[in-house]
N, C-alpha and C positions, 0 to 999 in steps of 0.2 A: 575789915570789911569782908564779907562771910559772902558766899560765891550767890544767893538770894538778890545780896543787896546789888553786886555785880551786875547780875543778870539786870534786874530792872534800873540801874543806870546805863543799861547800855540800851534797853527798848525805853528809852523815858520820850519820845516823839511817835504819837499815835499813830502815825503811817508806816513805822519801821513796824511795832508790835502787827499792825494791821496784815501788813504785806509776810510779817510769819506765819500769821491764822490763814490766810488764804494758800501761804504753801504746804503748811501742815496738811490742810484739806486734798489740795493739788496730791500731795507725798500719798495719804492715805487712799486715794480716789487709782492713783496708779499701781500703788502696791495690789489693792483689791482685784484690778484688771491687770498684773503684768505687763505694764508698761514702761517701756524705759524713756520713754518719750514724755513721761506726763510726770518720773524721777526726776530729771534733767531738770523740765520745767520746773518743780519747786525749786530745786539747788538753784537756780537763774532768778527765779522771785526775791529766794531769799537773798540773793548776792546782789539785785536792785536796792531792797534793803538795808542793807551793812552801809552800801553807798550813796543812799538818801542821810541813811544816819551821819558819814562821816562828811558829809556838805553840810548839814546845820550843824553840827562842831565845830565844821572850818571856820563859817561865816558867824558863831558865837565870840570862837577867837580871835577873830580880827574884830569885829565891833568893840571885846572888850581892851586889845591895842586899842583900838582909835579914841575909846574913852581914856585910857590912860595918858597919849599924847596931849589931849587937850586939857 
């Protein structure tokens, strides 16, 4: 698996990709105006993200336990 296919298995839930594009914007918008308040703010978007992403893995994993037990 070649770091491409990586990458979009790890944004494969439209809200995780989503919530990068708006801090990418955030990152870009604060760099433009030297702000570290509006850096921050992406790095915090995107760490919403990572942790939206790893609740529907959790709840993937246990569904697919619970199909297995039955």
């Amino acid at each position: 698996m070649n770091y491409i296919e990586k990458l979009c298995e790890w944004h494969k839930y439209p809200i995780n990709a989503f919530l990068h594009l708006v801090a990418l914007i955030v990152l870009i918008f604060a760099l433009w105006n030297h702000s570290w308040v509006g850096i921050v703010s992406a790095f915090i978007i995107v760490l919403i993200g990572h942790l939206i992403q790893e609740t529907y893995d959790h709840k993937a994993r246990i569904d697919k336990l619970e199909k297995k037990k039955k």
